[in-house]
C-alpha positions as a LaTeX table, in Angstrom:
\begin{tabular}{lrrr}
\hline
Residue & $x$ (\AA) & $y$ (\AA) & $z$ (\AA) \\
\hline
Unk1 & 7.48 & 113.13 & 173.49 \\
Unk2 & 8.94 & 110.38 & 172.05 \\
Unk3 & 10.40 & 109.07 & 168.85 \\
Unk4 & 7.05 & 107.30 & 167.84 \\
Unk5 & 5.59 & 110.56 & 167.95 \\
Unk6 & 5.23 & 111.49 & 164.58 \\
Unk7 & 6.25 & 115.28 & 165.46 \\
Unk8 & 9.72 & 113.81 & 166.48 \\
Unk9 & 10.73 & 111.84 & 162.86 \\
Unk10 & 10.34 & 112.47 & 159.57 \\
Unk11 & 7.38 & 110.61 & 157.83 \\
Unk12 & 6.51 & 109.92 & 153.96 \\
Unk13 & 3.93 & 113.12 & 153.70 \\
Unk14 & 6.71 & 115.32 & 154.94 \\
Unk15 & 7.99 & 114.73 & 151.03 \\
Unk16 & 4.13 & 114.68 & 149.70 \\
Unk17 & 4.57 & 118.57 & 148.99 \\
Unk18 & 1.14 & 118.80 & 151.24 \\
Unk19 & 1.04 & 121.18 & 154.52 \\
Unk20 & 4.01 & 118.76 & 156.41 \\
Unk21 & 6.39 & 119.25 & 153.42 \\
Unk22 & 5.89 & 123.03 & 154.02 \\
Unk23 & 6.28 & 123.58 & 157.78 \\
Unk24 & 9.68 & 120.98 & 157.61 \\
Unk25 & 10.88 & 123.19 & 154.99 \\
Unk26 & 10.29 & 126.17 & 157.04 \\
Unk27 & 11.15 & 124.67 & 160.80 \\
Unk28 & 14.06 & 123.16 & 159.40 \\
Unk29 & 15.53 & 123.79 & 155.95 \\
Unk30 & 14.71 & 127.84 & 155.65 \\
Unk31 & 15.46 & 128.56 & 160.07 \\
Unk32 & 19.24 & 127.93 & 159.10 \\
Unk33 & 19.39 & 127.97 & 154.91 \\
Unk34 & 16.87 & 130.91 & 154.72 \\
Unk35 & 19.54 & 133.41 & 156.08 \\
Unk36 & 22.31 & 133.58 & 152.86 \\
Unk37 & 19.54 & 131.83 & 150.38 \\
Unk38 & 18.66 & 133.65 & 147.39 \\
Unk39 & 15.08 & 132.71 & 146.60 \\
Unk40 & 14.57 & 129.61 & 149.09 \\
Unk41 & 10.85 & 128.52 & 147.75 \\
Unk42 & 11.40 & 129.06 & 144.12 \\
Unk43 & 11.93 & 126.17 & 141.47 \\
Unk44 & 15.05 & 128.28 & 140.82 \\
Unk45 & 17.20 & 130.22 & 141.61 \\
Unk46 & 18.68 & 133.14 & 139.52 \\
Unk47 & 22.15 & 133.90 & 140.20 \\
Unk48 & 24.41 & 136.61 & 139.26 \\
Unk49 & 27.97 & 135.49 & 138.10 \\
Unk50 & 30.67 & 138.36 & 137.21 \\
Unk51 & 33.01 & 136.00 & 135.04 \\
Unk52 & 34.00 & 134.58 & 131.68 \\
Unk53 & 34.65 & 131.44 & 133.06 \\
Unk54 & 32.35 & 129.07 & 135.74 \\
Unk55 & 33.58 & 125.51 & 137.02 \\
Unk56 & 30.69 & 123.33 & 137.87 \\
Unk57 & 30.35 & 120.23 & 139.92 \\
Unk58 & 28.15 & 117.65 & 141.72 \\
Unk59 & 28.88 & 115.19 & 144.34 \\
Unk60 & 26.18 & 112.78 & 146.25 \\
Unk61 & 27.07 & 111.61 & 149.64 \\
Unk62 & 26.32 & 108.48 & 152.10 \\
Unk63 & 28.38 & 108.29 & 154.95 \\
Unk64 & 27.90 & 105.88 & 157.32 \\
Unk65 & 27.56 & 106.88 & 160.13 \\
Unk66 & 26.12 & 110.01 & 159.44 \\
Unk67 & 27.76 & 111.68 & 162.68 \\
Unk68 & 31.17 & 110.59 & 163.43 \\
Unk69 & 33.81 & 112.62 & 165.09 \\
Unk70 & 35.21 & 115.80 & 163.86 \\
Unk71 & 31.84 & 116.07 & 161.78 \\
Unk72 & 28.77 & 114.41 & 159.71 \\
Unk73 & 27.26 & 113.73 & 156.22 \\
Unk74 & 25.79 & 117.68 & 156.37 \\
Unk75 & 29.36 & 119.12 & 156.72 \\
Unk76 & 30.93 & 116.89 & 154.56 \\
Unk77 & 28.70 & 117.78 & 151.70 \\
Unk78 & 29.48 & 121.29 & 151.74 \\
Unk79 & 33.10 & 120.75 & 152.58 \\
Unk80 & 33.55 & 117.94 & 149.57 \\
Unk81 & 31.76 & 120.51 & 146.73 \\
Unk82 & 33.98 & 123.19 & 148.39 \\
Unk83 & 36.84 & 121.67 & 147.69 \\
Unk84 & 36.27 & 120.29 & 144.43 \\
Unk85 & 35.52 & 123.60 & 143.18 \\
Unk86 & 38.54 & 125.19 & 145.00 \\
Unk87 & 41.50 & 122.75 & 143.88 \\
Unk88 & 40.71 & 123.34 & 140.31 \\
Unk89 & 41.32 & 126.77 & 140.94 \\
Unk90 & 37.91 & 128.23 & 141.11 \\
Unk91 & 36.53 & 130.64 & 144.27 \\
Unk92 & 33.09 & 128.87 & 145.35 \\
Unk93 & 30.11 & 130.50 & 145.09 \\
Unk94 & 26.68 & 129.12 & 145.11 \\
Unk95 & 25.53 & 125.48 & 146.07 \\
Unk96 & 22.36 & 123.75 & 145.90 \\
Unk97 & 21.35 & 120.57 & 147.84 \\
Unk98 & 19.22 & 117.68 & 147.63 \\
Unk99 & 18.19 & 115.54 & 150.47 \\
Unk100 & 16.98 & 112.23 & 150.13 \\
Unk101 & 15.58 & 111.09 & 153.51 \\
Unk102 & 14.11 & 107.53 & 155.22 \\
Unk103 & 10.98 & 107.72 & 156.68 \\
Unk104 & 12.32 & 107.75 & 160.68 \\
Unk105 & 14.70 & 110.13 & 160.70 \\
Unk106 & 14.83 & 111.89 & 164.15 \\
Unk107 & 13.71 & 115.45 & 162.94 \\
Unk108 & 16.37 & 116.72 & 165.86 \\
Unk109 & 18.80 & 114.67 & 163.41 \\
Unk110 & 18.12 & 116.48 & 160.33 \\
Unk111 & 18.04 & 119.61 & 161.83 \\
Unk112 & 21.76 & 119.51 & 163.42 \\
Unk113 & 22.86 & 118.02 & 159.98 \\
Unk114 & 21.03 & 121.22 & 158.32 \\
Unk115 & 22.62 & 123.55 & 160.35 \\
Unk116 & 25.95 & 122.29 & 159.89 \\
Unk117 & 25.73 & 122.67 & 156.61 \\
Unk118 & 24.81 & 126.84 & 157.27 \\
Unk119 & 27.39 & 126.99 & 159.11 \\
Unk120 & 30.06 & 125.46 & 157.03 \\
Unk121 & 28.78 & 127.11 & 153.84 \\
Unk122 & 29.10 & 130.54 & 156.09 \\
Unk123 & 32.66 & 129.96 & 156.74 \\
Unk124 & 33.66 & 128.91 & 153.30 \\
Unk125 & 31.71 & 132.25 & 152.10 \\
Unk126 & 29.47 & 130.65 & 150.13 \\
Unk127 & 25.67 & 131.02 & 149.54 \\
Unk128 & 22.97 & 127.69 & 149.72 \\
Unk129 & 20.60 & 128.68 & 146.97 \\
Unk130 & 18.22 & 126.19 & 145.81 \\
Unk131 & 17.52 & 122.87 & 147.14 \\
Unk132 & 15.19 & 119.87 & 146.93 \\
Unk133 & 13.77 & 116.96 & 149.85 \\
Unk134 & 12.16 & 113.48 & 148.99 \\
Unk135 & 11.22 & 111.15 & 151.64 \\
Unk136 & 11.45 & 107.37 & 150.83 \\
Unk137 & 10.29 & 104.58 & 152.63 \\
Unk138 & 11.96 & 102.74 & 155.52 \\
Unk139 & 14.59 & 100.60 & 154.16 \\
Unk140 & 14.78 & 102.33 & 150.81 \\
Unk141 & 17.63 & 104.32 & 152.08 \\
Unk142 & 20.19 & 104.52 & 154.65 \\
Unk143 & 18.75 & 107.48 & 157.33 \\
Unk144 & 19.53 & 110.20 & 155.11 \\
Unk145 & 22.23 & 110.91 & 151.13 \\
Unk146 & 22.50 & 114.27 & 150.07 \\
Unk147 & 23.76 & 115.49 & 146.87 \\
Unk148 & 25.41 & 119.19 & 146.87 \\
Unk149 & 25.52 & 120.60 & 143.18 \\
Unk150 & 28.74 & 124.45 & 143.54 \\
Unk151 & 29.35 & 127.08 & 141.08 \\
Unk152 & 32.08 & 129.00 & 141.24 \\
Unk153 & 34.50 & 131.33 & 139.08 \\
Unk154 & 37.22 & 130.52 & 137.82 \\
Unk155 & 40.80 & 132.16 & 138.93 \\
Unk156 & 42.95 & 133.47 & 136.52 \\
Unk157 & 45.92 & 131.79 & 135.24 \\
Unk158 & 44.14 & 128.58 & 136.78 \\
Unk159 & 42.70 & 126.79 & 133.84 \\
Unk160 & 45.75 & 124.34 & 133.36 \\
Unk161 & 45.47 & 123.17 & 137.25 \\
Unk162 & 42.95 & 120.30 & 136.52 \\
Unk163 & 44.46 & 118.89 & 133.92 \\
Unk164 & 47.94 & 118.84 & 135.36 \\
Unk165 & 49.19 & 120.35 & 131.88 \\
Unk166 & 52.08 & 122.60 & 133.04 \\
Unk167 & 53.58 & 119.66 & 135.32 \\
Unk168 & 56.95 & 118.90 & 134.92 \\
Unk169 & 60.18 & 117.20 & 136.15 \\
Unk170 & 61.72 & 119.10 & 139.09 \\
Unk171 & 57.96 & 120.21 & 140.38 \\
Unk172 & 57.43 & 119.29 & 144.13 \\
Unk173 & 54.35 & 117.99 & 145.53 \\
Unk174 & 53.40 & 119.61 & 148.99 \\
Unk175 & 50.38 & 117.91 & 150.75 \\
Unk176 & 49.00 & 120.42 & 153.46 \\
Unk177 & 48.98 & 117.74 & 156.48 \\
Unk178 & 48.17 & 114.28 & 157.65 \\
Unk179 & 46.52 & 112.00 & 155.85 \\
Unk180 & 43.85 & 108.99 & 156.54 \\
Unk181 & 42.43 & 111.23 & 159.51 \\
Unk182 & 39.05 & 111.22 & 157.78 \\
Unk183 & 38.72 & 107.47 & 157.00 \\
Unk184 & 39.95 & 105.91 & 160.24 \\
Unk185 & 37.66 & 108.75 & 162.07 \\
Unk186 & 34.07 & 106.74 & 160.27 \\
Unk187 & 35.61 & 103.35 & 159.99 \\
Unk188 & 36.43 & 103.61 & 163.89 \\
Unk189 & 32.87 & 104.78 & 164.85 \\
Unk190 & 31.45 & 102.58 & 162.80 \\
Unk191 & 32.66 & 99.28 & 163.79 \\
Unk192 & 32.77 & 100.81 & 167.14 \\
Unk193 & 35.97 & 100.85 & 167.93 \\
Unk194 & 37.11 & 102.06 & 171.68 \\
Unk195 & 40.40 & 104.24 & 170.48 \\
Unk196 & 42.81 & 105.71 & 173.81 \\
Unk197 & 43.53 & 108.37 & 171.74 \\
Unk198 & 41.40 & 110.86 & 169.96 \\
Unk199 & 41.11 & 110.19 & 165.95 \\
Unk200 & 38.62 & 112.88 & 164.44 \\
Unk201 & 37.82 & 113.48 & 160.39 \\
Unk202 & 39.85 & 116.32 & 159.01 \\
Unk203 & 37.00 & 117.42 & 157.39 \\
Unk204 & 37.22 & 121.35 & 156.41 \\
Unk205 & 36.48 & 124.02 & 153.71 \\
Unk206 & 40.25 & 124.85 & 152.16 \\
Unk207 & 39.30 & 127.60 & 149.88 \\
Unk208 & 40.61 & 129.93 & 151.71 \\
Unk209 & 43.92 & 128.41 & 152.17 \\
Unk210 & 44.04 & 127.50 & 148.30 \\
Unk211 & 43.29 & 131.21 & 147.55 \\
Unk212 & 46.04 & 132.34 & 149.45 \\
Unk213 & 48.67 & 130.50 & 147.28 \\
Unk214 & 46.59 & 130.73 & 143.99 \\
Unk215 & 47.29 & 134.97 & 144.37 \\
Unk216 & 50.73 & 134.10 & 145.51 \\
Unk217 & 51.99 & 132.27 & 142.61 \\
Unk218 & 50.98 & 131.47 & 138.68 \\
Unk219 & 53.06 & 128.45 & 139.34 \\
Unk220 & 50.68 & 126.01 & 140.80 \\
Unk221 & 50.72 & 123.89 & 138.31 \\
Unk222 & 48.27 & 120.98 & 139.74 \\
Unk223 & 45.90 & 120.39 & 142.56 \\
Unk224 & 43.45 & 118.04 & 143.56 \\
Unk225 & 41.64 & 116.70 & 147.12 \\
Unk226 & 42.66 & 113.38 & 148.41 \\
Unk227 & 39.19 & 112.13 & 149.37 \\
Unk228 & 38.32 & 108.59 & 148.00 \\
Unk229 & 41.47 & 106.19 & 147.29 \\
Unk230 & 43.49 & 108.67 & 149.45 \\
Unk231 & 46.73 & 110.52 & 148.17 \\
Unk232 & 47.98 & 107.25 & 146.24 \\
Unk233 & 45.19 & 107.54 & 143.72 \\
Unk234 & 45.49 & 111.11 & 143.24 \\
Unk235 & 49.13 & 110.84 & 142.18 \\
Unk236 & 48.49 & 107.48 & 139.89 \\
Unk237 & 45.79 & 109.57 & 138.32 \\
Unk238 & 48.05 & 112.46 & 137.74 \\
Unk239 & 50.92 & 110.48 & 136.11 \\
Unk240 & 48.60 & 107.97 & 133.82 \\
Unk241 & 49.34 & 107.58 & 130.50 \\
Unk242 & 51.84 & 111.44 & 131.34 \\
Unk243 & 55.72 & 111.55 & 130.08 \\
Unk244 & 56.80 & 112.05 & 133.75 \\
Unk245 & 56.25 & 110.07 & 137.25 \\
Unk246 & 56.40 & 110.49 & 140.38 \\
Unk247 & 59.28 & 110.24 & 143.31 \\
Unk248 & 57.51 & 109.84 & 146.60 \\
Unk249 & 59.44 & 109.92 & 149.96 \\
Unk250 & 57.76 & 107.94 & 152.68 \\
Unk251 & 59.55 & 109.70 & 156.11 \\
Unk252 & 58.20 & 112.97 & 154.64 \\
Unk253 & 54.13 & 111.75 & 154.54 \\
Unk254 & 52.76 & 113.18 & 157.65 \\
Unk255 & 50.22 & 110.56 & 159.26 \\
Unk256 & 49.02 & 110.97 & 162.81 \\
Unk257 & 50.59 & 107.86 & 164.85 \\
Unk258 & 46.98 & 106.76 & 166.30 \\
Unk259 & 45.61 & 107.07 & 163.43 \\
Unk260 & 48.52 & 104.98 & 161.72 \\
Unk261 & 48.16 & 102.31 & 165.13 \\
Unk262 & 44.33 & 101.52 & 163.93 \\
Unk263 & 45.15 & 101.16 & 160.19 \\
Unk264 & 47.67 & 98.55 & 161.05 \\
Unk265 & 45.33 & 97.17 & 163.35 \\
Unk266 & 42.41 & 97.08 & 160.33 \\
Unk267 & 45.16 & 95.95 & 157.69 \\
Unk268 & 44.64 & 99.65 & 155.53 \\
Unk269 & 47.27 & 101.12 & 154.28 \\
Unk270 & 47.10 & 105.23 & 154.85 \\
Unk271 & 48.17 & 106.30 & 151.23 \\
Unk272 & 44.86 & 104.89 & 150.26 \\
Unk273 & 41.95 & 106.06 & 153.09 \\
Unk274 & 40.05 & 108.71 & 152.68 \\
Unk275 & 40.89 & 112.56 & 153.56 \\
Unk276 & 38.05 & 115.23 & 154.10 \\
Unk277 & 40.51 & 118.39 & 154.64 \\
Unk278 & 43.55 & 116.96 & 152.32 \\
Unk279 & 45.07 & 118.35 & 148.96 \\
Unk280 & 48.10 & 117.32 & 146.74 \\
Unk281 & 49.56 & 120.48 & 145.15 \\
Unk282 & 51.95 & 120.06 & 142.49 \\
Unk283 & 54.17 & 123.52 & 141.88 \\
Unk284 & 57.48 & 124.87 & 140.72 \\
Unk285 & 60.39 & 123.76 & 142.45 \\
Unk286 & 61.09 & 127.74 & 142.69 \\
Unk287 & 58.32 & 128.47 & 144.95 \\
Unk288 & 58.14 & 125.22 & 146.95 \\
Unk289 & 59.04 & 126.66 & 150.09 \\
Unk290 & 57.31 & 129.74 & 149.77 \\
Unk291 & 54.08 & 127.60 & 149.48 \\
Unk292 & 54.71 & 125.34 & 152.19 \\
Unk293 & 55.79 & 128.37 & 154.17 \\
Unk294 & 51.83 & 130.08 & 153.50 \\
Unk295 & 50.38 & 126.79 & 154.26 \\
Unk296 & 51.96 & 126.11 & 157.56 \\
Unk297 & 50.59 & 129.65 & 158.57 \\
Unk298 & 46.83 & 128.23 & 158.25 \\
Unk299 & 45.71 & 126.43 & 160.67 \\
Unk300 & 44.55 & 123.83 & 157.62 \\
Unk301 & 48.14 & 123.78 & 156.88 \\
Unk302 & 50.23 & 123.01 & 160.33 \\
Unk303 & 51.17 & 119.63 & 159.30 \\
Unk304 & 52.21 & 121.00 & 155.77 \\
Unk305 & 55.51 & 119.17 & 154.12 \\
Unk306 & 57.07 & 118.47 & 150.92 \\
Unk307 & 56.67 & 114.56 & 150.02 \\
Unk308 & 57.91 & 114.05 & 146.67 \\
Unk309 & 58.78 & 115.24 & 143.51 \\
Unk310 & 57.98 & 114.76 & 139.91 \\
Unk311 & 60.95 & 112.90 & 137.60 \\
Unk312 & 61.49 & 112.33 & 134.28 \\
Unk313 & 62.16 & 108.95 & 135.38 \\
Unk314 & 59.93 & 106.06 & 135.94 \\
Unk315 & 57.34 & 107.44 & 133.13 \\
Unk316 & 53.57 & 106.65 & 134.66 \\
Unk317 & 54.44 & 105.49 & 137.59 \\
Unk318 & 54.30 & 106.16 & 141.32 \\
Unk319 & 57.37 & 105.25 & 143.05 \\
Unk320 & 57.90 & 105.62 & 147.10 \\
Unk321 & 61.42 & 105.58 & 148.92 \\
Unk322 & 60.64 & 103.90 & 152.09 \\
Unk323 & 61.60 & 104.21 & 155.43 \\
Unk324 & 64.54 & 101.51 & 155.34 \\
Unk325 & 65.80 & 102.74 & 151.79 \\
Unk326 & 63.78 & 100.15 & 149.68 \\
Unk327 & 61.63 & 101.09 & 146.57 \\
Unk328 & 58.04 & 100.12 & 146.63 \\
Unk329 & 55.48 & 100.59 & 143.26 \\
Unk330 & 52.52 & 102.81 & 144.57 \\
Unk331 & 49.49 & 100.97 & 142.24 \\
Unk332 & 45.84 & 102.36 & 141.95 \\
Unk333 & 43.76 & 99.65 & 143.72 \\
Unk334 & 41.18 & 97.84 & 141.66 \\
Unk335 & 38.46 & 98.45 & 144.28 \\
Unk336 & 38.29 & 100.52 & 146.79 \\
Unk337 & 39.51 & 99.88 & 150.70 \\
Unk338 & 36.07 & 101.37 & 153.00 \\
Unk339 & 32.64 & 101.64 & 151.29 \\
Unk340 & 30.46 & 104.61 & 152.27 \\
Unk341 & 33.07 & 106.69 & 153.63 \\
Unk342 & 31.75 & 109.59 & 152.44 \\
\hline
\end{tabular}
């Protein structure tokens, strides 16, 4: 058979809601969703939630490519809501997902995109529940977006962590491993590029990890992922308009060195690419170590080290010691560096 066929790619009926719309739902979505799903065919889904407190949020995604090394759009949509839910200190739960898909989309595509999202939401222990699929003409979309809605529960003691509120001078900021993995890994596919060594996404679930220090310590005081803008706009976020900056020390940020070698190559500057499997934590100088200590132990975590602290000094601002003892001004950029990188 071949991709003509129109067995082989998705066409417009396949989102009509007619007989086509059924039998992808069932040979695709429900053979690797239907497993953990609540009520799969139902306009809803009704969900049971033991807690006072919920966090909520939504994220679309467009990667291009879809498929690039370490993962693809599919993975990172479950990963991205995973986190997002996690780093405000909140243990995921449900998810629900919305595809929006060009007519010509190799159905063998979709379905290895689908089924890395089961098995990512698996690992990270939570439960696809509801979901939607509209097919759009050829040209009206880029292959295939999907939008990934998570509920989870909040932690307690967690609900200053968002806002940062307990920060103060003297707190460290640990970052559990190398950054700009994710962004060099889809810019490098992308244009192309033939790399000697291997450069992959870092793209992973870190709820676990995040759990592990959350029942450790009250004193985890911020956290956030460092996906779009990288870890320099997470910090310039965290000290805007705030009575305290930040002290950042440039020999401590762990970057892989091919992965440093291409974004000198491409002119990008690592503190601002992407990360799929990154997160700044802010804490208590007191337990520092003993958090770095339970990240290294995760395999999420290896590449785990203290980069900076937080300083009464230099009041907004992001400030880096670099390698040959200079001080540069870490700025949020006005745009960003890599479209569509996730």
């Amino acid at each position: 058979m071949t991709k003509n066929n129109n067995e082989d790619i998705i066409i417009l009926d396949h989102g009509s809601g007619g007989q086509l719309s059924q039998e992808l739902i069932r040979n695709v979505f429900l053979k690797h969703f239907g497993k953990s799903s609540a009520a799969p065919l139902a306009d809803s889904a009704i969900l049971s939630i033991d807690s006072n407190k919920i966090a909520m949020t939504t994220d679309s995604y467009v990667v291009q490519p879809i498929f690039f090394p370490g993962g693809n759009i599919g993975k990172l949509a479950i990963c991205g809501t995973v986190n997002d839910l996690s780093v405000v200190g909140a243990k995921p739960c449900y998810l629900s997902c919305g595809f929006i898909i060009e007519e010509g989309l190799p159905i063998s595509d979709l379905e290895l995109i689908v089924k890395s999202m089961a098995d990512e939401a698996s690992k990270c222990g939570v439960t696809i529940v509801t979901g939607d699929t509209k097919v759009v003409e050829r040209g009206s979309c880029d292959k295939i977006f999907i939008n990934t809605t998570g509920i989870g529960t909040l932690m307690d003691h967690c609900e200053h962590i968002s806002s940062g509120s307990k920060i103060q001078p003297g707190d460290k900021i640990i970052i559990n491993g190398t950054i700009a993995d994710h962004g060099m890994a889809v810019i490098s596919k992308r244009n192309g590029l033939e790399i000697e060594a291997k450069i992959e996404s870092d793209c992973a679930g870190l709820n676990y990890m995040i759990e592990k220090i959350l029942k450790y310590s009250k004193d985890i005081h911020f956290m956030r992922d460092a996906t779009r803008g990288g870890l320099a706009t997470v910090l310039c976020e965290c000290v805007e308009n705030r009575s305290f900056g930040v002290k950042l020390d440039e020999e401590n940020i762990p970057v892989n060195e091919a992965v440093e070698g291409v974004c000198e190559l491409l002119g990008f500057d690592p503190l601002y690419v992407a990360n799929e499997g990154k997160l700044v934590a802010i804490v208590s100088s007191s337990i520092a170590d003993d958090v770095l200590a339970i990240f290294k132990k995760d395999a999420l975590g290896k590449s785990a080290r203290i980069i900076g602290e937080i300083t009464s000094e230099n009041k907004s601002m992001v400030v880096m010691k670099t390698g040959v003892g200079g001080h540069r001004l870490i700025s949020m950029l006005s745009g960003g560096q890599l479209p569509r990188i996730c």
